[in-house]
LOZA-611794 format. One line per field, with one value per residue (C-alpha): residue number from 0; residue in three letters; x, y, z. Coordinates in steps of 0.2 Angstrom, whole numbers, plus 5000, padded with zeros to 4 digits. Layout:
N
nr = NUM, ...
rest = ALA, ...
X = X, ...
Y = Y, ...
Z = Z, ...
This chain:
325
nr = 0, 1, 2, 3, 4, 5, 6, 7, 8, 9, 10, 11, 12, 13, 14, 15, 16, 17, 18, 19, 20, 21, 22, 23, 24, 25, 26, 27, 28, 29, 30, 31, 32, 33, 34, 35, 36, 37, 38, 39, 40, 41, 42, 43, 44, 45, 46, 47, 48, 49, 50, 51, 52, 53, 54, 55, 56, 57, 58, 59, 60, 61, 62, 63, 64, 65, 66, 67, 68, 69, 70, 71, 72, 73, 74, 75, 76, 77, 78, 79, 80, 81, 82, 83, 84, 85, 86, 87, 88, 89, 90, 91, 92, 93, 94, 95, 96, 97, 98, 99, 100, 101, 102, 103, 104, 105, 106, 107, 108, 109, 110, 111, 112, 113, 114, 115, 116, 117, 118, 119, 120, 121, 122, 123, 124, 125, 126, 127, 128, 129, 130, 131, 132, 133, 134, 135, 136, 137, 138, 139, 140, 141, 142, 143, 144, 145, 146, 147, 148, 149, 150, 151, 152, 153, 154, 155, 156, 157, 158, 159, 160, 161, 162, 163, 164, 165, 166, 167, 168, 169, 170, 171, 172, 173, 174, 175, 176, 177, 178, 179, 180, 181, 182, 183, 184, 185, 186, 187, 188, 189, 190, 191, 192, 193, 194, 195, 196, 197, 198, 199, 200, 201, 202, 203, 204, 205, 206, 207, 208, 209, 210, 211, 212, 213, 214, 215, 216, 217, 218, 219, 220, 221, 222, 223, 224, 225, 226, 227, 228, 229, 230, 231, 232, 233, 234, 235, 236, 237, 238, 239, 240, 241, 242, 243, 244, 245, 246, 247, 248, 249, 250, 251, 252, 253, 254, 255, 256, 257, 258, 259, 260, 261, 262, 263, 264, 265, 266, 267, 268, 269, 270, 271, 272, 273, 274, 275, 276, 277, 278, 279, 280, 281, 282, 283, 284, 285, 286, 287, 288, 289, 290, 291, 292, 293, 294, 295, 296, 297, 298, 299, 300, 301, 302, 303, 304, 305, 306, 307, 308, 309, 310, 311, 312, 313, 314, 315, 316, 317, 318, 319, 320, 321, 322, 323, 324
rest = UNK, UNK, UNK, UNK, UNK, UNK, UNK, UNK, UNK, UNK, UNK, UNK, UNK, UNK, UNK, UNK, UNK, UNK, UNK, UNK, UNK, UNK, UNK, UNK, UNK, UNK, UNK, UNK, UNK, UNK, UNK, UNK, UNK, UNK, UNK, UNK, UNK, UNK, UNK, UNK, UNK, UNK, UNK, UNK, UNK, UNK, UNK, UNK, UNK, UNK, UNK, UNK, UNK, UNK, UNK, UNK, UNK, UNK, UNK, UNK, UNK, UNK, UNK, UNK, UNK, UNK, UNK, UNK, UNK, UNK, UNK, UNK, UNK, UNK, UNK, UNK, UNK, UNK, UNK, UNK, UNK, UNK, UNK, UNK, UNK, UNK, UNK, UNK, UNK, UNK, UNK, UNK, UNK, UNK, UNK, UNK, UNK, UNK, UNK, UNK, UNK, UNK, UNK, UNK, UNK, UNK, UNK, UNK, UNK, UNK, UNK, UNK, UNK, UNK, UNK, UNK, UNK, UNK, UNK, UNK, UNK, UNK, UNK, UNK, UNK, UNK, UNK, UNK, UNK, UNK, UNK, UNK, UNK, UNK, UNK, UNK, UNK, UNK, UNK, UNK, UNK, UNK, UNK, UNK, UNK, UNK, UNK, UNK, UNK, UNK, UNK, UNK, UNK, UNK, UNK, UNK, UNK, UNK, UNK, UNK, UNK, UNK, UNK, UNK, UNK, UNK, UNK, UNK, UNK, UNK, UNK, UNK, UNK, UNK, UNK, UNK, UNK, UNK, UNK, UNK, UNK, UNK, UNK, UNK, UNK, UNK, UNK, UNK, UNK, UNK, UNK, UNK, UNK, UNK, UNK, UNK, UNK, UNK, UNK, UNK, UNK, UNK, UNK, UNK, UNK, UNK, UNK, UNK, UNK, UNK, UNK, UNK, UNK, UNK, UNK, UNK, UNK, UNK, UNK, UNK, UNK, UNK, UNK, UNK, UNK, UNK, UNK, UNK, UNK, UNK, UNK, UNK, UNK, UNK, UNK, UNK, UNK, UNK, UNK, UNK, UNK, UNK, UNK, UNK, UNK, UNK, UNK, UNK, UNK, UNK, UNK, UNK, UNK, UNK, UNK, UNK, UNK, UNK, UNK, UNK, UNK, UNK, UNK, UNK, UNK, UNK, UNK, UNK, UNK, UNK, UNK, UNK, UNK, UNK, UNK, UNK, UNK, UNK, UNK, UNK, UNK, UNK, UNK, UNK, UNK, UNK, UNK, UNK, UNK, UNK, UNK, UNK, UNK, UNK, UNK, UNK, UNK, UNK, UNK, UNK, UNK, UNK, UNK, UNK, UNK, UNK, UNK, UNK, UNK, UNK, UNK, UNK, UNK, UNK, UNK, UNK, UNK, UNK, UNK, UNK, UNK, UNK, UNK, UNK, UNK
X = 5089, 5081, 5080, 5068, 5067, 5050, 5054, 5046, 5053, 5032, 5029, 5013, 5009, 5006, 5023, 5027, 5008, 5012, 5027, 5023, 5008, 5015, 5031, 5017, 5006, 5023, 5029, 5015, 5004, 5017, 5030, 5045, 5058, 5057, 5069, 5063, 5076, 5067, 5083, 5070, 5075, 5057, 5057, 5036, 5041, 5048, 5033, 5021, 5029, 5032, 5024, 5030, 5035, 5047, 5054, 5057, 5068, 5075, 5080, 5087, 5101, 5116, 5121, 5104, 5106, 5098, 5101, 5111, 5125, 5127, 5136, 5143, 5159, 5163, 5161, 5175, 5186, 5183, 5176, 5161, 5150, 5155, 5138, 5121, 5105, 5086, 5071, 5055, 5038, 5029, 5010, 5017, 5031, 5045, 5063, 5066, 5081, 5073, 5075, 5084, 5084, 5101, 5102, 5101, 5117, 5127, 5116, 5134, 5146, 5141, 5137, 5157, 5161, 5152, 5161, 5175, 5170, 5164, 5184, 5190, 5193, 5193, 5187, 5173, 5166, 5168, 5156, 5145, 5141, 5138, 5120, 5128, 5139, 5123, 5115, 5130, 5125, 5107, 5108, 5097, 5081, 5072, 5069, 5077, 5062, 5071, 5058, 5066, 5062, 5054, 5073, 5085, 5100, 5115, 5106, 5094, 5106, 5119, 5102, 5096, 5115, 5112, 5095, 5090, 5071, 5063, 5043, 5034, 5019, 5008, 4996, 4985, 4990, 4999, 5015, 5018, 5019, 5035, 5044, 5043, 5053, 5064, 5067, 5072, 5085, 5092, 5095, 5102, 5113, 5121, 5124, 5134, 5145, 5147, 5151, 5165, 5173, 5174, 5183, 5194, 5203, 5219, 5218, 5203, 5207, 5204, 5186, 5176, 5169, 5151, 5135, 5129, 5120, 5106, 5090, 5076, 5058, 5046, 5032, 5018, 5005, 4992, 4983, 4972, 4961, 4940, 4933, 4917, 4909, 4906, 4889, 4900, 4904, 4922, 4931, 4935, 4943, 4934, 4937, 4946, 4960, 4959, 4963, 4978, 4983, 4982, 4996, 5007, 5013, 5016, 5028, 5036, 5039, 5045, 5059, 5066, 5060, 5052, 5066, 5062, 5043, 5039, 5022, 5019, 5008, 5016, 5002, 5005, 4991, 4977, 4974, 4959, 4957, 4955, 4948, 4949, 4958, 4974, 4975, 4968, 4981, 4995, 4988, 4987, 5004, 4996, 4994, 4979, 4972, 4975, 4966, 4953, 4940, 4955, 4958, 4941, 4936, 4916, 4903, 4904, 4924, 4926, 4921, 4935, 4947, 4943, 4943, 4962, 4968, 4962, 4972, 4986, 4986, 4987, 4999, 5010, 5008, 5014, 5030, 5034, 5031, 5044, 5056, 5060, 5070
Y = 5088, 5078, 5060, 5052, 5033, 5025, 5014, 5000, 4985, 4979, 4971, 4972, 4991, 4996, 5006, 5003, 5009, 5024, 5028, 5027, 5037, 5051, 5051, 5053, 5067, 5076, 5076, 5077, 5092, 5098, 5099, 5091, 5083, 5067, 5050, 5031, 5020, 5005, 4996, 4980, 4964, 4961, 4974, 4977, 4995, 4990, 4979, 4994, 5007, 4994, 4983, 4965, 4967, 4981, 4970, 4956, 4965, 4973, 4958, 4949, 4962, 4960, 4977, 4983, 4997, 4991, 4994, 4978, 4989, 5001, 4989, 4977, 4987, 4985, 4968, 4969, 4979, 4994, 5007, 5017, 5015, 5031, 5031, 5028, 5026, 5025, 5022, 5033, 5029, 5038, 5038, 5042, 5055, 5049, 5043, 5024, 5016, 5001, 4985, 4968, 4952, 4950, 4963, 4952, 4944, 4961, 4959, 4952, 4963, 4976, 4968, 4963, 4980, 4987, 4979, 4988, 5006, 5001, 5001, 5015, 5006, 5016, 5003, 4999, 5017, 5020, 5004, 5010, 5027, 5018, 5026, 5043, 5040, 5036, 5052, 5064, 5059, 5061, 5082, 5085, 5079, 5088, 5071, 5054, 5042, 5027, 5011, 4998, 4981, 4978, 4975, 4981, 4975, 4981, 4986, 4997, 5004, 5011, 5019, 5027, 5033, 5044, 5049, 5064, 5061, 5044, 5040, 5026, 5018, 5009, 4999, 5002, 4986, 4982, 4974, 4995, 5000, 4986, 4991, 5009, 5004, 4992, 5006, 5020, 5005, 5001, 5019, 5025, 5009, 5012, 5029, 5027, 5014, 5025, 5036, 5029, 5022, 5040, 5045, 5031, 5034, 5038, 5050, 5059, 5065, 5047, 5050, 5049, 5067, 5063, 5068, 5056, 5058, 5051, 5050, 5064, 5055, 5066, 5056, 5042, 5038, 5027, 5013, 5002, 5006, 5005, 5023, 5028, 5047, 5057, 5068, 5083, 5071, 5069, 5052, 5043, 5028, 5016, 5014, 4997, 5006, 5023, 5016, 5010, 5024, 5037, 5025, 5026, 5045, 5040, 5026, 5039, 5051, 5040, 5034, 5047, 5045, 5064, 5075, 5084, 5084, 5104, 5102, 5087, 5079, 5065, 5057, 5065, 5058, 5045, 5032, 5021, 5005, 5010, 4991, 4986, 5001, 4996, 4981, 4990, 5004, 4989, 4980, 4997, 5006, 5022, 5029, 5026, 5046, 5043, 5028, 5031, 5024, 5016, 5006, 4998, 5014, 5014, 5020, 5023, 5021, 5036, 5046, 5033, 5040, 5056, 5053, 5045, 5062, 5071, 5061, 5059, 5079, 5080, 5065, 5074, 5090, 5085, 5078, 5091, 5103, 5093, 5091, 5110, 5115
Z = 4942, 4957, 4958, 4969, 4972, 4974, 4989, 5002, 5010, 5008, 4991, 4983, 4987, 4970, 4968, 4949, 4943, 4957, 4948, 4928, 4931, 4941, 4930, 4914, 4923, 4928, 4911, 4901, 4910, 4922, 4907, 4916, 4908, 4916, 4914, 4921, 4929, 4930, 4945, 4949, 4940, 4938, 4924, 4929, 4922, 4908, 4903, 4906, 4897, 4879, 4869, 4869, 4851, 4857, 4874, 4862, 4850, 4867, 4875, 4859, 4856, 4866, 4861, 4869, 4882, 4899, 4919, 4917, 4905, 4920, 4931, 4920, 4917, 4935, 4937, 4921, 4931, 4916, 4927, 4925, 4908, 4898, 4887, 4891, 4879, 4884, 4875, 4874, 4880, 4869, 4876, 4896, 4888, 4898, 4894, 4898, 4905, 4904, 4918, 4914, 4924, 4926, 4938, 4951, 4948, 4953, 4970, 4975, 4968, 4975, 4993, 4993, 4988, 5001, 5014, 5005, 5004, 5025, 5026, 5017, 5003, 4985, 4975, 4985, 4987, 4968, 4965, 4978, 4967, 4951, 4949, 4955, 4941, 4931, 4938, 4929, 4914, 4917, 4920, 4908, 4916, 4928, 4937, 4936, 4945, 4951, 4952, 4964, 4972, 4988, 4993, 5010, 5001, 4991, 4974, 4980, 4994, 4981, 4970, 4987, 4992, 4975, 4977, 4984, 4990, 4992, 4993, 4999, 4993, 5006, 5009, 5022, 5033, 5048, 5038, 5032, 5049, 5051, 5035, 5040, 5056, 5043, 5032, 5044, 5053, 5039, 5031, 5049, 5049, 5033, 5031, 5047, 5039, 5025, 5032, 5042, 5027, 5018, 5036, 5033, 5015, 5016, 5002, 5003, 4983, 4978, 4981, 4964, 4963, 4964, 4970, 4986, 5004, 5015, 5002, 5012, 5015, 5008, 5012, 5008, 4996, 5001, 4989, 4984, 4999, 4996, 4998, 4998, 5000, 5013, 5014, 5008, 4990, 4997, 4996, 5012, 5016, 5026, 5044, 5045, 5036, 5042, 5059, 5051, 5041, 5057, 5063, 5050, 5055, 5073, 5065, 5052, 5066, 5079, 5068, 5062, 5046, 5047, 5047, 5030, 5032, 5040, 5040, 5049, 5035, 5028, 5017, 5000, 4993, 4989, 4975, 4978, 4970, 4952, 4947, 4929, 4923, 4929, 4919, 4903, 4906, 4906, 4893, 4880, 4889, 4891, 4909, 4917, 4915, 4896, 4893, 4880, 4867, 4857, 4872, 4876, 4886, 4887, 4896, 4916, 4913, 4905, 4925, 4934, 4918, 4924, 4941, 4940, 4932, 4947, 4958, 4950, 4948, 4967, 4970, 4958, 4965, 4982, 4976, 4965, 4980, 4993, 4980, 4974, 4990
């Protein structure tokens, strides 16, 4: 099992319509078996994988199995949750863990506990691995695909301590080349203090015997550019954001941030600006490739449904090719 968290420091980069629709296209033609943790408290995943009909009843149950329940038995003191549940979205074929607003109340706990497992301390290194705890239970999947908030605090630091590979989407502007320099500082910053706690338990067996490291980059995704075609038919971005976009490896490579990429190509792939099908895809829950009739799909739309499988197909192939190591 691989989990990979879709991560930037930028909001607005179009990183939960990157994620639903690469986790459909991974399980649906590449045949993966493929769980959703949806970790931001704005629960946008959540709202495009079910109907409202379905978040209603979800979010008037108590007993309703959400991110929310992963954590809440630490801040009881009762240790890891020992069950799990998750819900399917049936039109992207993906498993659902689905978001909950009240995860931003546990924003704190696990910013106190950090400074706990910074000092050795037991307790706080076992609340730091609550989503590696999460990811035992989760060995059946082929890939766990954690969508998080535009956040560098002590949420989506414990989900990237048990990720193995991160991905960004960007946008091609001059505020992506700063959180790449964000991101790298503050990865570098606390894996070191981590590490310094685990070297300063007393008794190393007290440990929790879970799976954790420093998350491996495996690249970027660009978005929401306007392309046109080249004379060969080929899209190409245009060049107010190419020049961006060629300055975005310098950034990646000159903090670090490159360390897993062999090749030197850290673009994984394109998604233009897809106009009205991404709201047509919300609206209907179905990923943007399989929109169809049924959903107000008519003429010239039908090409641009096409056109998104494509790109998701290649999006979707460079992720699965950095990730088998």
């Amino acid at each position: 099992m691989k989990s990979v968290a879709f991560f930037n420091n930028k909001g607005g980069v179009g990183k939960t319509t990157l994620l639903c629709n690469v986790a459909a296209y991974i399980s649906l033609h590449e045949r993966k078996k493929v769980c959703v943790v949806d970790a931001d408290p704005q629960c946008n995943a959540t709202q495009y994988f079910f109907d409202e009909e379905t978040i209603e009843k979800l979010y008037s149950d108590e007993d309703s199995f959400t991110i929310y329940k992963i954590i809440e038995p630490l801040s009881l003191g009762e240790g890891y949750n020992k069950k799990i549940a998750v819900r399917r979205a049936k039109r992207f074929g993906v498993d659902v863990i689905p978001g909950d607003p009240r995860l931003a109340l546990t924003e704190d706990l696990l910013a106190k506990d950090w400074g706990e497992a910074r000092a050795g301390e037991v307790r706080g290194i076992r609340t730091s691995l609550v989503f590696s705890a999460l990811m035992e239970k989760l060995e059946g999947y082929d890939y766990v695909f954690f969508d998080v908030s535009p956040s560098l605090g002590a949420i989506n630091r414990s989900i990237m301590l048990s990720s193995d590979y991160f991905i960004s989407p960007v946008s091609l502007d001059i505020f992506s080349l700063k959180a790449f320099e964000n991101i790298a500082n503050w990865i570098e910053d606390w894996w070191k203090d981590w590490q310094r706690g685990l070297e300063n338990v007393k008794r190393k067996d007290s440990i929790p015997d879970l799976h954790y490291g420093k998350p491996s980059f495996i690249g970027y995704v660009t978005q929401s550019y306007l392309a046109k075609r080249d004379s060969q038919g080929q899209r190409r971005a245009v060049q107010a954001y190419e020049n961006i976009r060629t300055q975005i490896d310098d950034v990646i490579k000159d903090n670090g941030l490159a360390s897993g990429i062999d090749d030197g190509d850290y673009e994984i792939g394109t998604v233009p600006n897809l106009f009205s099908l991404v709201p047509m895809s919300q609206s209907h829950h179905t990923p943007i490739f399989g929109l169809s009739a049924r959903d107000g799909v008519v003429g010239a739309h039908f090409s641009k449904v096409k056109d998104s499988k494509d790109i998701f197909q290649k999006v979707s192939a460079g992720l699965l090719e950095r990730t088998r190591g």
